[in-house]
C-alpha positions as CSV (number, residue, x, y, z in Angstrom):
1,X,127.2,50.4,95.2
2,X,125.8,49.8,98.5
3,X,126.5,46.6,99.2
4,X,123.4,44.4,98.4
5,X,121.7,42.3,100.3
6,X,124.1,42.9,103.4
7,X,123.4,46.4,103.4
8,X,122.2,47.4,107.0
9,X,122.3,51.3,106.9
10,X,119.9,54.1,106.3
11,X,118.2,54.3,103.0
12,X,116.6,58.1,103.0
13,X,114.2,58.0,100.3
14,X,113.9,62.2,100.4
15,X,110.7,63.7,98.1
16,X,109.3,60.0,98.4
17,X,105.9,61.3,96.8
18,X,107.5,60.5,93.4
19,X,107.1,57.3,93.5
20,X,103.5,57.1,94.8
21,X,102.3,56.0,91.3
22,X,102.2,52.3,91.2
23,X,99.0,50.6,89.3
24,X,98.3,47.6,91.7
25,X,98.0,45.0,89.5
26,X,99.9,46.4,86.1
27,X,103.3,46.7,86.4
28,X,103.4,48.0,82.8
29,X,100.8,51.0,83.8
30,X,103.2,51.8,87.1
31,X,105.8,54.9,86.2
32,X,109.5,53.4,86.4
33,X,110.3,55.7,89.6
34,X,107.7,53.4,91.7
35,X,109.0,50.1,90.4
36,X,112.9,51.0,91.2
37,X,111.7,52.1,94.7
38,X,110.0,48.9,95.2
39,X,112.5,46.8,93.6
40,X,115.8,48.7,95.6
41,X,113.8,47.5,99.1
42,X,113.5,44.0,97.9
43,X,117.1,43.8,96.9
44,X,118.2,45.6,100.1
45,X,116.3,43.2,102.8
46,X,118.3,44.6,106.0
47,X,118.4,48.4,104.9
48,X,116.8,50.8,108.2
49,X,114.2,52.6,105.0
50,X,113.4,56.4,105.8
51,X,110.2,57.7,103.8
52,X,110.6,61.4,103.5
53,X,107.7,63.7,102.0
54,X,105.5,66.9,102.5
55,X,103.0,64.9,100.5
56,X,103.9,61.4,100.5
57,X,100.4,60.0,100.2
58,X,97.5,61.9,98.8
59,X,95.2,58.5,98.4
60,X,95.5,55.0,99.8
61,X,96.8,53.7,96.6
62,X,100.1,55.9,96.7
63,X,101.1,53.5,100.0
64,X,102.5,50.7,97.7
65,X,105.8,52.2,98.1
66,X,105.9,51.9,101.6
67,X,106.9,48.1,101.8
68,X,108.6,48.9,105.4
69,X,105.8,50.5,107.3
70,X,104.7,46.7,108.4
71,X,101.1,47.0,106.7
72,X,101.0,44.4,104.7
73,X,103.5,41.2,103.8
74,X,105.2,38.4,106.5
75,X,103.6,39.0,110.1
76,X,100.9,41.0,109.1
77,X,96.9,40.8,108.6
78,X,97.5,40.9,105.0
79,X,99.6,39.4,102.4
80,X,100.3,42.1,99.7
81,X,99.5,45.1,99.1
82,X,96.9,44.2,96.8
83,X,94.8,42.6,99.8
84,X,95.8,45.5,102.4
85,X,94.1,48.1,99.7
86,X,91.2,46.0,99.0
87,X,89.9,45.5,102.6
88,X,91.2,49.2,103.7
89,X,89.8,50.8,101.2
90,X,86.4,49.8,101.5
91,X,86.2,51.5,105.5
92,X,86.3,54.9,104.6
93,X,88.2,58.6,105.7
94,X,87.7,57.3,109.3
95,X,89.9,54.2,109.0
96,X,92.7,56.1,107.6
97,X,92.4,58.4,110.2
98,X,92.4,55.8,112.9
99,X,95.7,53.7,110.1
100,X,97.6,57.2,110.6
101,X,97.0,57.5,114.1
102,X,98.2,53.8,114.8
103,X,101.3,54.4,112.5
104,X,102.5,57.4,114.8
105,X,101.4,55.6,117.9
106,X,103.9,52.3,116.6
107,X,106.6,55.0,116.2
108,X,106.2,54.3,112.6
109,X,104.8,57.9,111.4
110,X,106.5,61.3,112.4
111,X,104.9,64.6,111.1
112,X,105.3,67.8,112.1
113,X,104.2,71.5,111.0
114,X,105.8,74.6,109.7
115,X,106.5,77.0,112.3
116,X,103.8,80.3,112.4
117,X,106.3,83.0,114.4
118,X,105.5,86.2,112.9
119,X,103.0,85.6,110.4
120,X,99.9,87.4,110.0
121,X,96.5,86.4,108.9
122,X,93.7,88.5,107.4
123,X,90.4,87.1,106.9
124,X,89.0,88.0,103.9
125,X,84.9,87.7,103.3
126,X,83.8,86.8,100.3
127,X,80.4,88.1,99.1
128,X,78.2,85.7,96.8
129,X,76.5,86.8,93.8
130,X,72.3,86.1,92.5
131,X,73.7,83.5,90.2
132,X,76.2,82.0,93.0
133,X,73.1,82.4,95.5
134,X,71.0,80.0,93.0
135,X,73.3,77.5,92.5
136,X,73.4,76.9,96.6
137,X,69.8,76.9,96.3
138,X,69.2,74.9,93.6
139,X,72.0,72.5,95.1
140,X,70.1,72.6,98.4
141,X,67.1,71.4,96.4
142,X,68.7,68.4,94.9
143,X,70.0,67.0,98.1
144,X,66.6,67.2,99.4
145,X,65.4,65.4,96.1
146,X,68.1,62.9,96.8
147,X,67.9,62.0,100.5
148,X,63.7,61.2,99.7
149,X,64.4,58.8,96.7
150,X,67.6,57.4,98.4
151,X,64.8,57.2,101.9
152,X,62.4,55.4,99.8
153,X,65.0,53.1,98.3
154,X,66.8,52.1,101.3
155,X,62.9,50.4,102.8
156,X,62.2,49.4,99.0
157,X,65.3,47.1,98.9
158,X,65.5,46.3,103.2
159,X,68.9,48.1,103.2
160,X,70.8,48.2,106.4
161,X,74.4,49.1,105.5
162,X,75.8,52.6,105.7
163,X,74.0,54.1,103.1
164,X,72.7,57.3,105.0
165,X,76.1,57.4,106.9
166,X,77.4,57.7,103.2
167,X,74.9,60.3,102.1
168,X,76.0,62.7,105.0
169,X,79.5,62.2,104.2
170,X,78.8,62.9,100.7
171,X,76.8,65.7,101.4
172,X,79.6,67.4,103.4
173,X,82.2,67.0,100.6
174,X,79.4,68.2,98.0
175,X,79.0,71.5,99.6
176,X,82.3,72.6,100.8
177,X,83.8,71.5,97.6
178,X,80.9,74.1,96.4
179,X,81.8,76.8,98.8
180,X,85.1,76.7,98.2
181,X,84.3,76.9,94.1
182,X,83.2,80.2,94.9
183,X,86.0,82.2,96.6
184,X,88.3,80.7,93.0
185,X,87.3,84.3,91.3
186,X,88.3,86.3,94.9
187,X,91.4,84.3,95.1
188,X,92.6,85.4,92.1
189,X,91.7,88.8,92.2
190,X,93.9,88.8,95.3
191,X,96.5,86.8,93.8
192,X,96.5,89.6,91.1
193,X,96.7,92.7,92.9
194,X,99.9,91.0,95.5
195,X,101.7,90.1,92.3
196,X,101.1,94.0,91.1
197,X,102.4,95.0,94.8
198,X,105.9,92.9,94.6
199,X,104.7,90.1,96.5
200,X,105.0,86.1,95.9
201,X,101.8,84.4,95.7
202,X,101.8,81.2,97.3
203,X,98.1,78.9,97.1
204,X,97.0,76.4,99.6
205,X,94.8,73.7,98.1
206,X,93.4,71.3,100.3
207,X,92.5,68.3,97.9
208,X,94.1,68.2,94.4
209,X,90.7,66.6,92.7
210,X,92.7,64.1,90.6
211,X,90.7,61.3,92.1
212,X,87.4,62.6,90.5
213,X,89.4,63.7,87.3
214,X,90.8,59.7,86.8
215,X,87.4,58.3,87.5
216,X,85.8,60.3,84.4
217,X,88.7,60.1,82.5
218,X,88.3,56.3,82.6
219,X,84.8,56.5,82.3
220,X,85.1,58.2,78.9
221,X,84.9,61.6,79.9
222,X,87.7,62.5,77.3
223,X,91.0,64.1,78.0
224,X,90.4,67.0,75.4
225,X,88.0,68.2,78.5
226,X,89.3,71.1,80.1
227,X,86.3,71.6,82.6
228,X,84.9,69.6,85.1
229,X,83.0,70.3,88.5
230,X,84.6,68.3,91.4
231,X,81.1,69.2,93.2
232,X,79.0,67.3,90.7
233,X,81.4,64.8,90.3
234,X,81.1,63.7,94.2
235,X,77.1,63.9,93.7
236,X,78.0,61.1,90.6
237,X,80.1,59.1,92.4
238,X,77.8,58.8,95.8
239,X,75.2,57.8,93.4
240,X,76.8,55.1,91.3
241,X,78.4,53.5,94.3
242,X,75.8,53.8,97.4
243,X,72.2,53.9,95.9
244,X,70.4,50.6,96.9
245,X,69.0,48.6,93.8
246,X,69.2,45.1,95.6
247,X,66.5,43.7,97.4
248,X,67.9,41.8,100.8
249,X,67.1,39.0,102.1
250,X,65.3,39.7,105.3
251,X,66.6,38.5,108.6
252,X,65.0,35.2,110.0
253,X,62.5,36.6,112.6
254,X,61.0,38.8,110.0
255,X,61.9,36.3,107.2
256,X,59.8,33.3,109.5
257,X,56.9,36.0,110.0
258,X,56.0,36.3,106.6
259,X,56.6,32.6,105.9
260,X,59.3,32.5,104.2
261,X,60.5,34.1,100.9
262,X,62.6,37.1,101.2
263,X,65.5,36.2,98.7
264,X,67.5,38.7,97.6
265,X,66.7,39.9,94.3
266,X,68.4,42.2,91.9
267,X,65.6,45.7,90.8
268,X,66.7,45.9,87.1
269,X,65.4,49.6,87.0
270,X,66.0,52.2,89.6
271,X,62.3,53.2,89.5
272,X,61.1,49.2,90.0
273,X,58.9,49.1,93.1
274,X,59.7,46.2,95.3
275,X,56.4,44.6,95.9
276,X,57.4,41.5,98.3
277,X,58.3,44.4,101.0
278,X,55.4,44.5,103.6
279,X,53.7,47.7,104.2
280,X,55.1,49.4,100.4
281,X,52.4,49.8,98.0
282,X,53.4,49.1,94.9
283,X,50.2,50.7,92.9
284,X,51.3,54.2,93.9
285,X,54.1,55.4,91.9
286,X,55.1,58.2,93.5
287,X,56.4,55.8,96.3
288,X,58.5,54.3,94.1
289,X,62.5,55.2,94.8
290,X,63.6,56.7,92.0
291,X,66.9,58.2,90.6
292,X,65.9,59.9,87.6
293,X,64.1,63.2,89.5
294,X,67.9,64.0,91.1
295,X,70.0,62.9,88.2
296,X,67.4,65.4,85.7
297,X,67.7,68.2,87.8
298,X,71.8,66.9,88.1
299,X,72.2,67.2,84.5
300,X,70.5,70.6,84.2
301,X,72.4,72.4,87.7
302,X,74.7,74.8,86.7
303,X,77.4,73.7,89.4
304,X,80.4,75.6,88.9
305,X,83.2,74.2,86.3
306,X,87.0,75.1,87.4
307,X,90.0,73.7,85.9
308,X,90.1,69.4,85.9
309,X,92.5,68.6,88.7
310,X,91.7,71.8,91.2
311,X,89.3,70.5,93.9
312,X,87.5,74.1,94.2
């Protein structure tokens, strides 16, 4: 109907976001709206493609669609998607930032806002409770409890990647994913009372959560779970993927000072000192790194629970 392969027009693909949900690497587990959006710009080679969404990429993954933005494939730094993901993925918020900036500097990315003639703001504060008070406290607590072991760790195991860089960022999302957990019971209240006035209730959220929701659904969390805290969920995930429990190899001045030795070597339990580092002393414990102080205290803070897939 449009001419195949010698098609050369526009191709608008309008509410694009649809088709954001292709599993890299199983076809089967991709929904059927991805793979015919994939599969109409490889049978259309010369088609001008148009990408239009409000919300057409909410994680790096939902790019697979987006065959024509010159990311990945022939006369790029990558050779599928697969391998644009992998090695993207593993920079960070920062690089996308710096991806999205590059895209609108290429001509490639156009985005613009709604306007704001004639509305009105009101800003509404939002008083905390004992109980909401103690869970910022308790959460301060546990940070603190965290940044010491993951201190320890970091000389324990001669880190020097960007595991502090990682805590900070972690940190940030922890506690404004916290703060915002507790204007949810305000928000409503005030969605309430505008729908008693006549009014239409409209709700900004700023993350959806559904990145944290996946992860514990495919770590066995169990889809019958109707709670979860995106707050303790970042705490997990920080934890899992950034705490040191490899030794590494020192560098060769330091390496050649001690006479060799300094292989790197895997600490089979979190609380394992790591003796061959000069200056630790392995005979007192309480220098030993150690996670299970933080995740104790993890698994007995009452962090708030909202609905899974709400980022509040």
């Amino acid at each position: 109907w449009c001419g195949g392969e010698a098609f050369d027009g526009t191709l608008i693909l309008d509410e694009c976001h649809k088709a954001k949900n292709f599993v890299i690497g199983d076809a089967d587990g991709s929904t059927k709206t991805s793979k015919c959006v994939i599969e109409l710009q490889t049978k259309m080679p010369k088609a001008r493609v148009v990408y239009s969404s409000a919300t057409g990429v909410t994680e790096l993954g939902n790019l697979a669609y987006c065959e024509r933005l010159g990311l990945w494939g022939p006369g790029s730094p990558f050779s599928d998607f697969e391998a644009f993901h992998k090695t993207v993925s593993k920079r960070g918020v920062f690089f996308l930032e710096m991806l999205s900036m590059e895209l609108k500097r290429a001509g490639a990315y156009v985005s613009r806002g709604l306007s704001f003639n004639s509305a009105e703001f009101q800003t509404v504060e939002v008083g905390l409770t004992p109980e909401q008070i103690g869970i910022y406290d308790d959460a301060c607590r546990l940070w603190h409890e965290v940044r010491v072991q993951l201190t320890l760790a970091i000389e324990a195991t001669n880190s020097k990647s960007r595991v502090m860089s990682q805590y900070w960022g972690s940190h940030q999302r922890f506690f404004r994913q916290l703060c915002v957990s507790f204007k949810v019971e305000r928000v409503c209240d005030e969605a309430k009372q505008a729908m008693d006035d006549g009014c239409a209730i409209v709700i900004g959220l700023q993350t959806t959560g559904a990145a944290g929701m996946e992860r514990r659904l495919n770590n066995g969390f169990g889809a019958g779970a109707a709670f979860l805290s995106s707050a303790r969920e970042c705490l997990i995930y920080f934890l899992d993927n950034n705490f040191p429990t490899v030794v590494q190899a020192d560098d060769p001045k330091e390496k050649a000072a001690r006479g060799g030795g300094g292989d790197v070597e895997v600490i089979g339990d979190y609380d394992c000192p790591a003796p061959e580092r000069p200056g630790y002393n392995a005979a007192n414990e309480e220098q030993s790194p150690s996670l299970s102080t933080p995740l104790k205290e993890l698994g007995t803070s009452a962090l708030p629970r909202v609905a899974a897939g709400l980022e509040v």
